[in-house]
Each structure stands twice: as structure tokens, then as C-alpha cells.
NUNUPA-892609 format. One line per 2 residues: number of its first residue (from 1); their letters; for each residue x, y, z of N, C-alpha, C, O. Coordinates in pm, whole numbers. Example, Ala and Ser with C-alpha at 12.3 -4.5 7.8 and 13.67 -1.06 7.14 Angstrom:
<rs>
1) as) 1319,-569,780,1230,-450,780,1320,-330,780,1424,-332,846 | 1285,-225,708,1367,-106,714,1290,3,787,1341,114,804
</rs>
This chain:
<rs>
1) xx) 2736,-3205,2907,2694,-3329,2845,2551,-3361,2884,2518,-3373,3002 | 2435,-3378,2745,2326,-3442,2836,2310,-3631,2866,2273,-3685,2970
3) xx) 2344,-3685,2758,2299,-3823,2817,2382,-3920,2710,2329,-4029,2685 | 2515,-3887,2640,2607,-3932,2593,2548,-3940,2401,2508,-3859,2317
5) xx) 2576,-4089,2406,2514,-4126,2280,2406,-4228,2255,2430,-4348,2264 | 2261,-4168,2216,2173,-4253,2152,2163,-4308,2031,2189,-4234,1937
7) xx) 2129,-4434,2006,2102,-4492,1851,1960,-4486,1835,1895,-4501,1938 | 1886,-4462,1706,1801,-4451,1697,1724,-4582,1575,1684,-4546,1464
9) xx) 1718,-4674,1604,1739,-4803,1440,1618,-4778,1353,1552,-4686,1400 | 1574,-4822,1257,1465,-4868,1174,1516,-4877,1038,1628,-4874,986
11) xx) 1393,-4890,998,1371,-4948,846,1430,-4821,737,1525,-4813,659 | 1306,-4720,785,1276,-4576,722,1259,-4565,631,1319,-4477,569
13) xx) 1162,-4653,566,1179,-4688,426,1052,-4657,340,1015,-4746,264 | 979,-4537,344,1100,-4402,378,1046,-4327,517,930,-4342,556
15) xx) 1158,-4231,598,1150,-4127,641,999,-4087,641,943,-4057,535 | 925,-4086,780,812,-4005,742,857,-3891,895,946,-3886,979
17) xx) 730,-3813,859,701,-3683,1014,703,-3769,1080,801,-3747,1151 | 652,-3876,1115,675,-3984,1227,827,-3989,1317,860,-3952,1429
19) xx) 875,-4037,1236,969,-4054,1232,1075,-3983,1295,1129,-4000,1404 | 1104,-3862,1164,1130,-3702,1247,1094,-3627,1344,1139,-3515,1367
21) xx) 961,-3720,1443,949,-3672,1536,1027,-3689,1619,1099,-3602,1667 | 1026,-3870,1664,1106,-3912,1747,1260,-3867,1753,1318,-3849,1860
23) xx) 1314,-3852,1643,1466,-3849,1642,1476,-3692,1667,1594,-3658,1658 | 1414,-3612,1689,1445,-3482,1674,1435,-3481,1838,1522,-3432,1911
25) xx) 1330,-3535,1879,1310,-3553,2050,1425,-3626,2060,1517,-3544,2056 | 1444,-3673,2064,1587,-3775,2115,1675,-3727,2076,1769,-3806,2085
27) xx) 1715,-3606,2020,1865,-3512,1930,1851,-3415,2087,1949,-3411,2162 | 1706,-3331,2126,1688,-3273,2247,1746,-3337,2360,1782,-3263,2451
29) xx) 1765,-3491,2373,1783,-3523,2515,1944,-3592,2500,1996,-3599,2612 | 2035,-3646,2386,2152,-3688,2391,2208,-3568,2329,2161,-3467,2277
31) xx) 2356,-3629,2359,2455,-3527,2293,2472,-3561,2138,2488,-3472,2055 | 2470,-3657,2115,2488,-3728,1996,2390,-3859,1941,2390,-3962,2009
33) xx) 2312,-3854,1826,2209,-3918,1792,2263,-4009,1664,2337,-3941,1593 | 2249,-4110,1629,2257,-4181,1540,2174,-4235,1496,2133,-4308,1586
35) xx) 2102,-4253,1391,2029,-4260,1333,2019,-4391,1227,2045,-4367,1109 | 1981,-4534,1265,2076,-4623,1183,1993,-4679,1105,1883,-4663,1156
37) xx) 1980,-4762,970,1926,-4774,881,1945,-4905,868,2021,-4959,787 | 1862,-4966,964,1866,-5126,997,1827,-5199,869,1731,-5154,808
39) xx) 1901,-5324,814,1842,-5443,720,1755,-5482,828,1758,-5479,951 | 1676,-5520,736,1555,-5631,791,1503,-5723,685,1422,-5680,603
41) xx) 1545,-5842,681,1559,-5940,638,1400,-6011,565,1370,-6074,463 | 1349,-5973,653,1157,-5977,629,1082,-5888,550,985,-5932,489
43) xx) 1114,-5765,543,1083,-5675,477,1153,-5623,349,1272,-5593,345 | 1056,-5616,234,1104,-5607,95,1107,-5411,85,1001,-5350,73
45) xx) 1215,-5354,90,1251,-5248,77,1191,-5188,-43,1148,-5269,-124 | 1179,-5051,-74,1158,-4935,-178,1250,-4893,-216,1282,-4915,-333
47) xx) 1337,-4805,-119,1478,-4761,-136,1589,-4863,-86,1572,-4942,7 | 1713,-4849,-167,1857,-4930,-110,1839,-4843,27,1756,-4757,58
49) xx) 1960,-4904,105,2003,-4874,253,2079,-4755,241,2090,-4692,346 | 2151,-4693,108,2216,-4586,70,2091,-4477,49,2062,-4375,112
51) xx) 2049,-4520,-29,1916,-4401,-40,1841,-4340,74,1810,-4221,82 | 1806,-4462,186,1707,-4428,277,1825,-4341,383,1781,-4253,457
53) xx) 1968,-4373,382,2072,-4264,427,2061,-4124,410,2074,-4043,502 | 2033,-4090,264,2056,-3967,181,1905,-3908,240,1899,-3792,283
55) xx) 1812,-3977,238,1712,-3886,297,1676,-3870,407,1570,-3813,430 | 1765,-3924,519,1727,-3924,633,1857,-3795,678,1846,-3745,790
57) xx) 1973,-3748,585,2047,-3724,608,2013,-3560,557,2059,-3451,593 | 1911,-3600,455,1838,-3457,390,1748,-3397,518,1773,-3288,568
59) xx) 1650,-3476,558,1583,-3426,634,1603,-3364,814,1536,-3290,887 | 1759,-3458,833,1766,-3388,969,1871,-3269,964,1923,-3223,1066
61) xx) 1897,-3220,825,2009,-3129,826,2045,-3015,955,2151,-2992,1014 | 1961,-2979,965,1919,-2901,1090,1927,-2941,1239,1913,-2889,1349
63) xx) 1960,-3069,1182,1972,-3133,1377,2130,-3192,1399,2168,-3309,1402 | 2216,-3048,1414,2345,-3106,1467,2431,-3192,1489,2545,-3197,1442
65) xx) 2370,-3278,1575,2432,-3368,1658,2371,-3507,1615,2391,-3605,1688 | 2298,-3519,1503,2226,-3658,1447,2347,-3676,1279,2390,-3602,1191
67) xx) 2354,-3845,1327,2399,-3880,1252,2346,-3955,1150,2238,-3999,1190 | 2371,-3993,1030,2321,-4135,1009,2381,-4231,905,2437,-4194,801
69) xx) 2364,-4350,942,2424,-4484,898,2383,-4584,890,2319,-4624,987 | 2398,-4675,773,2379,-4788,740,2440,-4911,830,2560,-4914,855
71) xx) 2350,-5013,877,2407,-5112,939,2344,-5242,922,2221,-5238,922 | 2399,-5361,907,2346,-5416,885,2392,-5582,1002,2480,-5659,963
73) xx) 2327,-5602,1116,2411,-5691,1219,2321,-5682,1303,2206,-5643,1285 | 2386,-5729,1425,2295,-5703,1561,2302,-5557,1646,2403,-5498,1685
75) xx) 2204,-5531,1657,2194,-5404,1750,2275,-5387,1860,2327,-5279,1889 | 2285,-5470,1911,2354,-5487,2041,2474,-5473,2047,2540,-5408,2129
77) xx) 2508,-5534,1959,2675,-5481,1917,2695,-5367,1828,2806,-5316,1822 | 2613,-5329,1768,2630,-5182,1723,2654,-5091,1824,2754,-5022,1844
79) xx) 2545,-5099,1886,2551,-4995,2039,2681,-4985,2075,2732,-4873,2067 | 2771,-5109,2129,2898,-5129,2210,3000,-5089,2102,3114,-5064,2140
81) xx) 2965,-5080,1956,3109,-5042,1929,3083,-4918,1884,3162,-4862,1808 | 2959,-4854,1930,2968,-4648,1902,3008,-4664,2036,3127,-4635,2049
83) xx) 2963,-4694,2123,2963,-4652,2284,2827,-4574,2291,2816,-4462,2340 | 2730,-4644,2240,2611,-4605,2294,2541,-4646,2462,2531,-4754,2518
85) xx) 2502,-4504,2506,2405,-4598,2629,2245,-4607,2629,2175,-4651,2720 | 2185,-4536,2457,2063,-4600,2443,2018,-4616,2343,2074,-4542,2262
87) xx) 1909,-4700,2281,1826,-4735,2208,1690,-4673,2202,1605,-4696,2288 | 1668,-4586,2092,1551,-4497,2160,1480,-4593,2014,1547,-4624,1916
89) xx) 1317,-4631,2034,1219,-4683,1971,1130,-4605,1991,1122,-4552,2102 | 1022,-4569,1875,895,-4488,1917,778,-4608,1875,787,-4704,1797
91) xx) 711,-4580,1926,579,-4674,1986,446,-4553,1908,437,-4432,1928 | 376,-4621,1838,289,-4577,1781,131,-4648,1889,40,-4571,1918
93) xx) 126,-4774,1925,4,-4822,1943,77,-4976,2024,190,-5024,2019 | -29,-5013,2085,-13,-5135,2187,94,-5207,2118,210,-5235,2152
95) xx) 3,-5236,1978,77,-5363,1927,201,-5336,1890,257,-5445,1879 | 316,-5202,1852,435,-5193,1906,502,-5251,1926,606,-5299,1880
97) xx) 404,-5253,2053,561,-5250,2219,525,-5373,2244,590,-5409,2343 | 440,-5479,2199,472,-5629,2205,591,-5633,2186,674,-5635,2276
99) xx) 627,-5635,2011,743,-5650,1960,891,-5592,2025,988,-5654,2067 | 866,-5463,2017,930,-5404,2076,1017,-5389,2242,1119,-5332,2282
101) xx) 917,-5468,2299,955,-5489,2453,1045,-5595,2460,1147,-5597,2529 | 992,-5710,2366,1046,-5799,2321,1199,-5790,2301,1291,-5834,2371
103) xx) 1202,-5692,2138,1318,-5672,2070,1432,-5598,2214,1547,-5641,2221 | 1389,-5504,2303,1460,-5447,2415,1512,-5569,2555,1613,-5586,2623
105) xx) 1443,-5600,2550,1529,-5748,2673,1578,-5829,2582,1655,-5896,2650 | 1586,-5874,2455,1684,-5939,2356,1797,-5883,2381,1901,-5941,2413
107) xx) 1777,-5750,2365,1929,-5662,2350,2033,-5654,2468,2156,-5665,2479 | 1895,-5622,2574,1953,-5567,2740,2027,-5732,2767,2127,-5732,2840
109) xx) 1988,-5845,2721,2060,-5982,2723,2229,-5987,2667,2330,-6030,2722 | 2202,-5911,2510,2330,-5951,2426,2430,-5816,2476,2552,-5822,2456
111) xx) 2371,-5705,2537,2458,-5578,2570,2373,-5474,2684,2298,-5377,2675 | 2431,-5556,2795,2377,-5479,2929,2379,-5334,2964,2315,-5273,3049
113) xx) 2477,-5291,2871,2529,-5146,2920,2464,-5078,2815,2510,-4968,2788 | 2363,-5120,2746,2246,-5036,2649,2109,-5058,2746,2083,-5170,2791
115) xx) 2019,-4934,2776,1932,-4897,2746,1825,-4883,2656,1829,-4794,2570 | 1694,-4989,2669,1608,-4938,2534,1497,-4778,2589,1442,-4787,2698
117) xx) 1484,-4693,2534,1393,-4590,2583,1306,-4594,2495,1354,-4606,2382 | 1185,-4588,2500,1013,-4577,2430,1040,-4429,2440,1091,-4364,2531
119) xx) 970,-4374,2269,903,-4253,2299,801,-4284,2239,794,-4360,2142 | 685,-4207,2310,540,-4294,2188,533,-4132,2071,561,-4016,2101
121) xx) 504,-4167,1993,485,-4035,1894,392,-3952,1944,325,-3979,2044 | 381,-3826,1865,303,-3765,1835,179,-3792,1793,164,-3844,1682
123) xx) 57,-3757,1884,-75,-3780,1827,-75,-3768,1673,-55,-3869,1605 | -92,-3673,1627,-89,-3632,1471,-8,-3772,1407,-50,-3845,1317
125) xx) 81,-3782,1458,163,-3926,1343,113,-4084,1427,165,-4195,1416 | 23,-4052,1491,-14,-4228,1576,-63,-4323,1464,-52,-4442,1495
127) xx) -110,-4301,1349,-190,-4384,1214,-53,-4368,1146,-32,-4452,1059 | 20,-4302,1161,161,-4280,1029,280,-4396,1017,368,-4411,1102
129) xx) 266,-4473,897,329,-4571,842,382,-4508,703,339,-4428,621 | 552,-4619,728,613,-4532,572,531,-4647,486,503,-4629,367
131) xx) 493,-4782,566,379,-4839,475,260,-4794,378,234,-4835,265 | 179,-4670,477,85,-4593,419,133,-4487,354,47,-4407,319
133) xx) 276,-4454,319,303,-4351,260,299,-4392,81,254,-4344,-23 | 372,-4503,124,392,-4569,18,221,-4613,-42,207,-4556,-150
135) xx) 138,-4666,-19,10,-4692,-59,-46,-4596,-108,-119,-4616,-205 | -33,-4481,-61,-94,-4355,-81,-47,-4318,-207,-114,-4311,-310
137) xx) 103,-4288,-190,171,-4247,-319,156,-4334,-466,154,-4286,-579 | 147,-4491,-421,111,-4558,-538,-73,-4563,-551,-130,-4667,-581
139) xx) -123,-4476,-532,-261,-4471,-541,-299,-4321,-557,-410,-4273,-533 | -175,-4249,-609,-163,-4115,-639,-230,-3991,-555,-269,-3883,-598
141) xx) -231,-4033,-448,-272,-3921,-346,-159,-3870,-308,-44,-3912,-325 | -212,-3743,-237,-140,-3637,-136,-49,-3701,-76,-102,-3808,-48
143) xx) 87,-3702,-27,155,-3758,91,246,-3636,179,321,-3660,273 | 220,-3521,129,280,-3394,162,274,-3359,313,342,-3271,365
145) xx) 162,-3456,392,153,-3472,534,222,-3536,562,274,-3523,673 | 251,-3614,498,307,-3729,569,492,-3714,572,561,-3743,670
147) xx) 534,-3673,467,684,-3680,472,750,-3514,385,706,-3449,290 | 865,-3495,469,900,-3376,443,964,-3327,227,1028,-3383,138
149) xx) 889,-3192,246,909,-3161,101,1067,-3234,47,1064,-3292,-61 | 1199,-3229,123,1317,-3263,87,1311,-3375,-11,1372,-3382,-117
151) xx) 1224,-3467,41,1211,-3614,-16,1089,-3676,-124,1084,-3782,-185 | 1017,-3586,-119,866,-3618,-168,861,-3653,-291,809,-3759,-327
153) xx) 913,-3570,-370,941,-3604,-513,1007,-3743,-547,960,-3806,-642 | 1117,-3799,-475,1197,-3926,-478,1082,-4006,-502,1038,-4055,-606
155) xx) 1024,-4011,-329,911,-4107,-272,837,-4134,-400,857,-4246,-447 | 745,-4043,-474,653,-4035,-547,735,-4103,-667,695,-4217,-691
157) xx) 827,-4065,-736,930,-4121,-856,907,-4267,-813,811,-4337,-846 | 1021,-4305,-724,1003,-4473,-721,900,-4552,-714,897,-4663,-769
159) xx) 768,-4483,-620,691,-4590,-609,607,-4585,-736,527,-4677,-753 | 614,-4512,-804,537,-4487,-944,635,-4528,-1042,592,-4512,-1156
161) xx) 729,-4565,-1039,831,-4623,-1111,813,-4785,-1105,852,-4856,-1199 | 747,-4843,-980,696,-5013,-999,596,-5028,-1106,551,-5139,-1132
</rs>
């Protein structure tokens, strides 16, 4: 066994290399990865919560032990009813892990027996937003850096479909 079960939350809306970095590092260090496809109430989505499933589910085919699922509640109690013991977040830049440090003693409050773990990304993905994927794509550029061939075509369909 290496380190039980991690959750991994966000938006993913959509899936970038970013993204797939972190969770693929964090598939390396738990036995079991989940991968969850948080509502966020503030943010006006591209894809349904089913869709951003299907491609997150396209792109980690290859990674065993990663799951993924739609949720829509508090984190904290998600964790306790997989039997998770962490919360892995990746950290792109300072402003982050304001939020983020934040969002982790919220949790460590509502469910003690979770762990939040930081991974900061990959240099190469430190500027990488599924924000800028999306801008890009509706401004008809390249995004072939940015997010894996599995999905690209979708990406490009919908946002050229507004």
C-alpha cells in the first residue's frame, strides 16, 4: 500500500496538461486517486459535470488506479465518505495558495482525518488555465499544447459553438 486514498477536486472545465500533471503525480504516490468534478457555484461552466467526467476519464485511461466523479457538496464530507486521507491541490503561483490555504484549514475544521497536500505544477504548465484554453480556442488559435489530442476537437466544437 502507498498512501491509501487521495481526492483530487476542481472545476476542469476543461482538462488541461496542467492538470494531468498533478493527478498523474498523485496516481504515483496513492493507491487510489479520485478525481472529482467539483460544482462551483461562481463559475459559469463550458461543459456539463458529465462531460468534463468523460474527458477526464478519456485522458487518464492509462492511469489505473484514478478514478473519476461528479460531486457536487462539501469536500469534507466527500473525503469521509470515500475514506480519503488526502486532498491533493496544485498551486500554479502565490495567488493560489491564498485561496487555497484558506480552502485547506476550512476542510482540516469540517474533517480532521483529511489532509490537504500542495503540488505546485510543472514549470511548462505555471501560465496554464482551462480559462486560457478556452480564450485561445475561441480566438481560433493552437491549443494542442495545452490539452491532450483525446479532447481537443470537443474543446474547439463547443467553444466555437457560443
Amino acid at each position: 500500500m502507498k498512501n491509501g486514498i487521495a481526492i483530487c477536486p476542481g472545476s476542469f472545465d476543461p482538462v488541461t496538461y496542467g492538470h494531468l500533471d498533478i493527478i498523474s503525480r498523485a496516481a504515483n504516490m496513492f493507491d487510489k486517486v479520485i478525481v472529482v468534478v467539483a460544482s462551483n457555484k461562481n463559475k459559469t461552466n463550458s461543459f456539463t459535470p458529465l462531460e468534463r467526467v468523460e474527458m477526464i476519464k478519456k485522458c487518464t485511461s492509462a492511469l489505473p488506479n484514478v478514478e473519476v466523479e461528479s460531486f457536487d457538496g462539501l469536500l469534507a464530507e466527500y473525503a469521509a465518505k470515500k475514506g480519503a486521507k488526502a486532498i491533493i491541490k496544485g498551486l500554479r503561483a502565490m495567488s493560489d495558495f491564498e485561496y487555497e490555504f484558506q480552502m485547506a484549514l476550512t476542510n482540516k475544521k469540517l474533517n480532521p482525518e483529511v489532509e490537504t497536500l500542495f503540488l505546485t505544477t510543472s514549470a511548462e504548465n505555471m501560465y496554464l488555465s482551462s480559462s486560457m484554453v478556452k480564450q485561445i480556442a475561441a480566438m481560433g488559435g493552437d491549443i494542442s499544447s495545452f490539452v491532450p489530442e483525446e479532447i481537443r476537437q470537443d474543446i474547439i466544437d463547443r467553444i466555437n459553438s457560443k
